[in-house]
N, C-alpha and C positions, 0 to 999 in steps of 0.2 A: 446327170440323173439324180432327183431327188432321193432322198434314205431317208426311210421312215422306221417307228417303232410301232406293233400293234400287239394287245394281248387277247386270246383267245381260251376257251375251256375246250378238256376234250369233251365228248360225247357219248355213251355207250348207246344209248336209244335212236332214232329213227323213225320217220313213217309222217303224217299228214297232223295227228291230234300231237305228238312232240314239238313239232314246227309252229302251231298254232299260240301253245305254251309259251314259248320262248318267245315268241312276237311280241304276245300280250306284255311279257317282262322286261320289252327294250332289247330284247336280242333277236341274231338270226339264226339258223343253221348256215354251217358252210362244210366243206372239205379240203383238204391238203393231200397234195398225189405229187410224185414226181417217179424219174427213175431211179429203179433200186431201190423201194419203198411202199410199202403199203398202204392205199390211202388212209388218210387219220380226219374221220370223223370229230368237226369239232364247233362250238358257237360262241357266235363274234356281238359284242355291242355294237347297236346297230347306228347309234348315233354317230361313232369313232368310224367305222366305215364311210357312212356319208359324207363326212367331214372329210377323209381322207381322200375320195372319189370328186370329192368338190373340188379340192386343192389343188391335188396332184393327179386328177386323171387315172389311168391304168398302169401306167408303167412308171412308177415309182420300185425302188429296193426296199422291200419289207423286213424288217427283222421280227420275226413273230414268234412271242414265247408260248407256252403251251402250257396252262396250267393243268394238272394232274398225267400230262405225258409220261411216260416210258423214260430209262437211262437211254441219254443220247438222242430224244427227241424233243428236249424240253425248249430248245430255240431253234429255230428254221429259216433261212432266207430264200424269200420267195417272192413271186409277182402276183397279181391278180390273173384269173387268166379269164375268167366272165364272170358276168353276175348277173341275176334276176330282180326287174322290179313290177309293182302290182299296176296292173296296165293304167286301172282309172285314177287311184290316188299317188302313184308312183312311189309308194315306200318300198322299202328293201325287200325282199325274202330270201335271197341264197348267195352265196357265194364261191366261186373254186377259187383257191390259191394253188399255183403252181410252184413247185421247189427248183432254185437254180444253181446251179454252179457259176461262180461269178468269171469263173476261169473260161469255162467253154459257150461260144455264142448260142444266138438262141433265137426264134423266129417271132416275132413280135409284130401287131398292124399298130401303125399309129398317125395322129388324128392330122388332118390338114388343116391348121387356121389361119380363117380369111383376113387379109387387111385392105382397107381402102373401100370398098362396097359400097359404100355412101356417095363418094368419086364417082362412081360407074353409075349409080341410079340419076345422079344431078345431071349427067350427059344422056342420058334416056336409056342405061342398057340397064338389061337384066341378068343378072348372074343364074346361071345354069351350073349344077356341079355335076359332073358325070362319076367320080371318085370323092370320098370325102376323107378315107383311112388310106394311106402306103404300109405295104407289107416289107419288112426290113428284116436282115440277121446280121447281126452282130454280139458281142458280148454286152451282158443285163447293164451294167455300168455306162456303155457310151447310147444307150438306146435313147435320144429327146423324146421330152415329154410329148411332144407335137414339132408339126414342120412348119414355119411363118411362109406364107406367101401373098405377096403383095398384090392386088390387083389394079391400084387407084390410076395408075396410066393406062389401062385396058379402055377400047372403045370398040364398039358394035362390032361382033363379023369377027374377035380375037378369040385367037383359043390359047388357054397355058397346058404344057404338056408336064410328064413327070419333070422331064429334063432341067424345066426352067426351077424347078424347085431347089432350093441351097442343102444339099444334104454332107453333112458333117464326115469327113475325110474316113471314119471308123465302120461307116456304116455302109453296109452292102445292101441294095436299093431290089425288091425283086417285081419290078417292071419293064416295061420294056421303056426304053428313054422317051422313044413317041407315043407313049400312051395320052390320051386326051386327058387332063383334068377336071378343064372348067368351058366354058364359052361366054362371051358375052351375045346375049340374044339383042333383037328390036323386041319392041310392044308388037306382039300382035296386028296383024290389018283390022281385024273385029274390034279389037276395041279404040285403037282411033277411028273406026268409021262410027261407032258407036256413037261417040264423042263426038265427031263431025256435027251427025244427024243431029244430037241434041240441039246444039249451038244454034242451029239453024233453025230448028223447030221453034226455039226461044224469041227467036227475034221478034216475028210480027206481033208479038204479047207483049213486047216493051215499047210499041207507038201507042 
């Protein structure tokens, strides 16, 4: 599991024309909640977020300092635990970070990524994903960034379950092992008859 550094301001203000401010200046708003804690209102550079969501996904270890904090809140380790972006241009606007205890596990979804799909489409199938996150508990330290699953020997009519997915000895998996993951589909009957028709309709045009 990745460890990262992130610094953040706290916040006293709040509310829709706050949030707007802080955008215009390259920043977000976000908050910091865990237990035994009060949340702490506070905003993040919005770029260093990005960057960090680009890299490492959600479930990286954040060491996050706290400028203008409180005795005893001024660094925190935490996880992302969601975040909001602007439906059409997709920038930032908010962030929760979750506080964790690296001692005691913790319930986390994390991402399925595909390999081989190019394999599957060159034989004719089509990948269908019925899950694309696995929900996991474990301690914040052994949680993977993502799970690798392979699909490139998949053909038509296969399905992968949780089960066949390789999950790291530390991690307690909360599915059930037969749950469906994925399938390989055919093309549609519509659109090869689609295809057909054309073919045929072309021909007498080319005497």
């Amino acid at each position: 599991m990745a460890q990262v550094s992130l610094e953040c301001k706290r916040r006293e203000n709040s509310g829709k024309g706050v949030a707007r401010k802080l955008r215009a200046a390259g920043r977000i708003p976000g908050v910091l909640y865990g237990a035994n804690m009060d949340p702490v209102k506070i905003d993040l550079d919005q770029k260093a977020v990005h960057n960090l969501l680009r890299k490492y996904g959600l479930n990286p270890i954040i060491t996050l300092s706290i400028e203008g904090a409180g005795n005893g809140e001024g660094q925190q380790v935490c996880m992302i635990a969601d975040y909001q972006r602007d439906v059409f241009q997709r920038n930032l606007l908010h962030v929760d970070l979750r506080k964790v205890d690296l001692s005691e596990k913790i319930t986390k979804m994390v991402p399925i990524r595909i390999h081989g799909e190019v394999e599957v489409r060159v034989r004719g199938g089509i990948l269908e994903m019925r899950i694309d996150h696995i929900e996991v508990r474990s301690l914040p330290l052994d949680i993977p960034p993502a799970f690798d699953l392979d699909i490139s020997k998949c053909k038509t009519g296969d399905q992968m379950r949780v089960s066949d997915i390789p999950i790291p000895p530390k991690v307690e998996v909360l599915h059930e092992p037969e749950e469906v993951v994925l399938s390989i589909a055919s093309p549609r009957k519509g659109t090869e008859t689609a295809g057909e028709e054309g073919a045929e309709g072309a021909a007498p045009a080319a005497e």
